[in-house]
VONU-544878 format. One record per residue (C-alpha): x, y, z. Coordinates in steps of 0.001 Angstrom, whole numbers, plus 500000, padded with zeros to 6 digits. Layout:
REM residues N
XYZ;...
END
This chain:
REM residues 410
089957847468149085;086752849064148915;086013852730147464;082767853920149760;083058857422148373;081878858534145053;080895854658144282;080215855728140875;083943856351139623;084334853467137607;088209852710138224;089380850222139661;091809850302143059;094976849514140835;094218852363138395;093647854399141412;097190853951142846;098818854013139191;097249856919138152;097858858523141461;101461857466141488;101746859274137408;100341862985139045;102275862876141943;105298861715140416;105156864802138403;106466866854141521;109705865006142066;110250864851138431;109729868393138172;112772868538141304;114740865308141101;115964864864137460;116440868742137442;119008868859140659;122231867585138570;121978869989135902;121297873009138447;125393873944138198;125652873404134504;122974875829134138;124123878750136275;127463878092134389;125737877834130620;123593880981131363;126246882965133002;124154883312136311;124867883157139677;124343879853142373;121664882068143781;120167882894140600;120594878638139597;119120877546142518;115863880509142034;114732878849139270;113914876138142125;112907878067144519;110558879810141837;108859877028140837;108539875954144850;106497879002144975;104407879153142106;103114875304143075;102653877149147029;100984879736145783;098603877644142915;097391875580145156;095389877969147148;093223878725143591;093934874948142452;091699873882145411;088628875714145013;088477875376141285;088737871609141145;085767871102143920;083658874065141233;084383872039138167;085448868533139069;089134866379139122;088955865886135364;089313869070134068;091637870495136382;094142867511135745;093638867556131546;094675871484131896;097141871448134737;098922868607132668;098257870352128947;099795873298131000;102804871335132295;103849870147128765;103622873829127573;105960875007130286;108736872330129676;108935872891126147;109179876713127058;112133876100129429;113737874171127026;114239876956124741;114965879774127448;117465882059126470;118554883833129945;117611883110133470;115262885374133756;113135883091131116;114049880115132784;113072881253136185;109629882202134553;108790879031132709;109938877331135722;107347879129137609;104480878808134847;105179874637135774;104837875039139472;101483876611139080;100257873839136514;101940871662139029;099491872490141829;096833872189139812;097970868296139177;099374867347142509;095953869074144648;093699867444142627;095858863942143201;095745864448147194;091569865259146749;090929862303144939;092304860364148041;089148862185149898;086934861650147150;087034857764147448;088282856952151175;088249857586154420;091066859051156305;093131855761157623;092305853393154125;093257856699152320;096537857133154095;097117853228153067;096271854016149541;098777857248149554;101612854932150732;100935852481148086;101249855388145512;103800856797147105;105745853909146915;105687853633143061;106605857883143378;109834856807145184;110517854273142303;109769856920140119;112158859260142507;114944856730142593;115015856642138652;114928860655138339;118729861636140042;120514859271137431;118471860446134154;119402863634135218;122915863431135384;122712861066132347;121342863667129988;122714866650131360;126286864666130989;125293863099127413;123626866238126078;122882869670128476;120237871114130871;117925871769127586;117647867901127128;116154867454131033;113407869870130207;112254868292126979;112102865005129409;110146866742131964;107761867655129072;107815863751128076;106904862917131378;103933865051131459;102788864427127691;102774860618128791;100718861205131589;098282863400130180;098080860334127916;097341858384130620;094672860305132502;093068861369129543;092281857523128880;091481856088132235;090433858949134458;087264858676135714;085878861860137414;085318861294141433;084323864431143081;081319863453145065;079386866994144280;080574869854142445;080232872859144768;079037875801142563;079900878027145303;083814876892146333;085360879857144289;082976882725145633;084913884782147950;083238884308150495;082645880520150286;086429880201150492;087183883111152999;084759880886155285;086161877315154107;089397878338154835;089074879810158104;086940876344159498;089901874407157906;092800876251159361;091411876700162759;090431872720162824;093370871358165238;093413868281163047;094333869880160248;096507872476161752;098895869422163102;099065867588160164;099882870689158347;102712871524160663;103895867910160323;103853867609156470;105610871377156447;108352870317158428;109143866830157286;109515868687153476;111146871652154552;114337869062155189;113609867014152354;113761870207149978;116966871318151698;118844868667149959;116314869270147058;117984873011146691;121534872609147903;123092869371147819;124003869455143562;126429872202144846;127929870789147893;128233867418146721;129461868446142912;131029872248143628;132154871949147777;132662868024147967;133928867472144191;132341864641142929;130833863883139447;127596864689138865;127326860790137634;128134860358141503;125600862645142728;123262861455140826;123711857751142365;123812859567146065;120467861268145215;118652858004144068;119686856302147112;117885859087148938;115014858298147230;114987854895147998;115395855583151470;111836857484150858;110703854254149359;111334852126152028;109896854316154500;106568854559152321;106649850769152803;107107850737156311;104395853489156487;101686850436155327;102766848531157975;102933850976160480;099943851967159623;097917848309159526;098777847682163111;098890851342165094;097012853685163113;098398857342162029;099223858874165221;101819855749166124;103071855518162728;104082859549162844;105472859146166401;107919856551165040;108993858318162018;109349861367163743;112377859266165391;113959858555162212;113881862228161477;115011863139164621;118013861090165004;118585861720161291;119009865489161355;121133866106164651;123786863129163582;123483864945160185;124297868535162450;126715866405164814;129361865261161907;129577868251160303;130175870340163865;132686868158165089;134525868611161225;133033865492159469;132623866770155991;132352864395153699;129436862911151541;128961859812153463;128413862028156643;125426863737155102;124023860931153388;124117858067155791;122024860646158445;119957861650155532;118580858501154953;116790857937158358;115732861668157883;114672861138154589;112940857281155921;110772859144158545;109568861573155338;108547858254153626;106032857669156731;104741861488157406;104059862273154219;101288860048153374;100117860840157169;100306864345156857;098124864256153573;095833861853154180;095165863357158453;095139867166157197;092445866517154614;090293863631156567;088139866366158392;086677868055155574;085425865219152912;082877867778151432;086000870519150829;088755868088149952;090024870275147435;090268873289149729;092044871589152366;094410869724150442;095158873083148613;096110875130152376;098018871514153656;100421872150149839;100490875920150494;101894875406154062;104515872995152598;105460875024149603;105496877742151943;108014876915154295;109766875428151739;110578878596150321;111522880228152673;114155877821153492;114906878028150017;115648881486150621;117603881319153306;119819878642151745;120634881303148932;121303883843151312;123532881487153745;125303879297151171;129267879956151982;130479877169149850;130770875075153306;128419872135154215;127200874085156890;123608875486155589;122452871927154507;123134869978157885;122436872625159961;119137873421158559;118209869654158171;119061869351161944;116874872347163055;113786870197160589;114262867132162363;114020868764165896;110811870433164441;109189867456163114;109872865799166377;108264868308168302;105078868678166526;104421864719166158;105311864179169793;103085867506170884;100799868524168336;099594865216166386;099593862985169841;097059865666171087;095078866509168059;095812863164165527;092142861165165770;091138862436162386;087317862987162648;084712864411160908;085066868597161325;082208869996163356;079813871762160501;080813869258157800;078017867721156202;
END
């Protein structure tokens, strides 16, 4: 595979995908391993589930909210630094969560790692942009996506395995083990690929103007909507299915934490399925097919549980088409929102993460509101997400998905 932007990055395509595959791993590490111990910790701190499942929803917003300044910065000063300090940043925060004393700490370190979060996982998704164009980089984010659902499968059983063995301290000092190693990594093998630093990208203006051409591009705006949607279900079992499946449903966390792993290797497979997809129909075929496996996913999901189905086998056997048709939009939805706008890739992969962590918590917040100790707010909501996706890839990315160059881009 060839890299015909920024030729003069020195790394080859399989350090590309590996080290692509280490940042963005960082995210469902950050989620995955932590979702068994979420009801040991509102127990061990004396909080509420609300208050437990904040110090998610916290760090959901933090990463949203990063990402907007994340952006800008790393096309002003270049990949490198922004991924040495987001990850030095990262380590800090895990230690400090480790050693929280109250929830109100916890919910703060928790947010300190979402914002050193965006600064890793934006400058990932602009390095796609630095060295691709749109449809080879949506192959490449599939291929690194892939070894993130490996990484995703593994997270869900070292969670439950440590928080069992030892408590929730134990699965921050891993998180901060995780990001120490690759720091490591990047710090040794990273070569910086931003085409041109833009001096400008941080001046108010520059960005007040950047981000108005990139959110009123159709493109972008469909890809956006796509990738919001297709994570807004994904981080509904993210945020609520450690207490339905361990506090509503009563299994062991050891059980839940086999239950979320297959979830993640649904996301695998449908990464994999993505390549091919992708090889032989391009992006807007590939989306229109996943957007079938969320589809049928989330209403069966809704279905069972209407018609008094509660069990975990009726969530998870829906969730994994759901969860398949995420494995094909998210590299889509990365790789199309950011393809128009080479010369801001920072920028626009910034306002494509704020839109996800966006309306990701909000649903966060309306899980803590609506969570009755039922199954209920998880297949609901996760039914009402795969009637959205649906909608926007059969509307919105059919109309607007032939990712060009945006007018005024140089």
């Amino acid at each position: 595979m060839t890299i015909p932007m920024a030729a003069h990055s020195r790394m080859a395509p399989r350090t590309v995908v590996l080290t692509l595959t280490l940042l963005m791993g960082v995210q469902p590490v950050s989620t995955d391993l932590y979702l068994p111990a979420l009801p040991t910790i509102a127990r061990s701190l004396g909080a509420t589930l609300a208050a437990a499942q904040f110090t998610l929803s916290a760090l959901i917003l933090a990463f949203g909210v990063g990402q907007l300044a994340a952006g800008p910065l790393s096309d002003r000063w270049g990949r490198r630094p922004m991924l040495l300090g987001g990850l030095g940043c990262y380590v800090v925060a895990s230690l400090l969560a480790a050693t929280a004393p109250s929830i109100g700490w916890l919910i703060a370190w928790r947010a300190l790692q979402g914002l050193a979060l965006a600064a890793v996982v934006t400058t990932a998704r602009s390095i796609i942009r630095d060295l691709y164009e749109p449809l080879d980089g949506a192959r490449v984010m599939s291929r690194a996506l892939t070894g993130l659902g490996a990484i995703a499968v593994v997270g869900p059983l070292v969670g439950a395995t440590v928080v069992t063995a030892l408590d929730w301290h134990a699965v921050m000092l891993v998180l901060g083990l995780f990001g120490a190693v690759t720091l490591a990594f990047v710090t040794r093998t990273f070569k910086e690929t931003v085409p041109q630093r833009d001096p400008r990208a941080t001046h108010v203006a520059t960005l007040l103007r950047n981000w108005w051409q990139i959110v009123r591009d159709p493109t972008f705006g469909a890809f956006a909507l796509l990738g919001a949607a297709s994570y807004s279900g994904l981080f509904v079992f993210l945020a609520s299915s450690s207490f339905v499946f361990i506090d509503t449903l009563g299994i062991s966390r050891a059980a839940y934490g086999a239950f979320a792993s297959s979830q993640a290797f649904a996301y695998l497979l449908g990464t994999l399925l993505c390549r091919r997809l992708l090889g032989r129909h391009g992006l807007r075929v590939a989306v229109r097919i996943g957007a079938a496996f969320s589809l049928a996913g989330g209403t069966t999901m809704a279905a069972l549980s209407l018609t008094g189905w509660h069990d975990v086998w009726a969530i998870m056997l829906p969730n994994w088409l759901f969860v398949l048709g995420h494995g094909i939009h998210q590299p889509c939805s990365q790789a199309g929102a950011i393809g128009p706008f080479p010369e801001k890739a920072g920028t626009a992969a910034s306002l494509s993460g704020f839109a996800m962590m966006a309306a990701a918590f909000a649903i966060g917040l309306w899980l803590g509101h609506s969570f009755d100790g039922t199954v209920y707010p998880l297949t609901l909501t996760i039914g009402a997400c795969g009637v959205a996706v649906a909608a926007i890839a059969w509307t919105l990315v059919e109309r607007h998905g032939e990712v060009r160059r945006a007018a005024g881009s140089t």
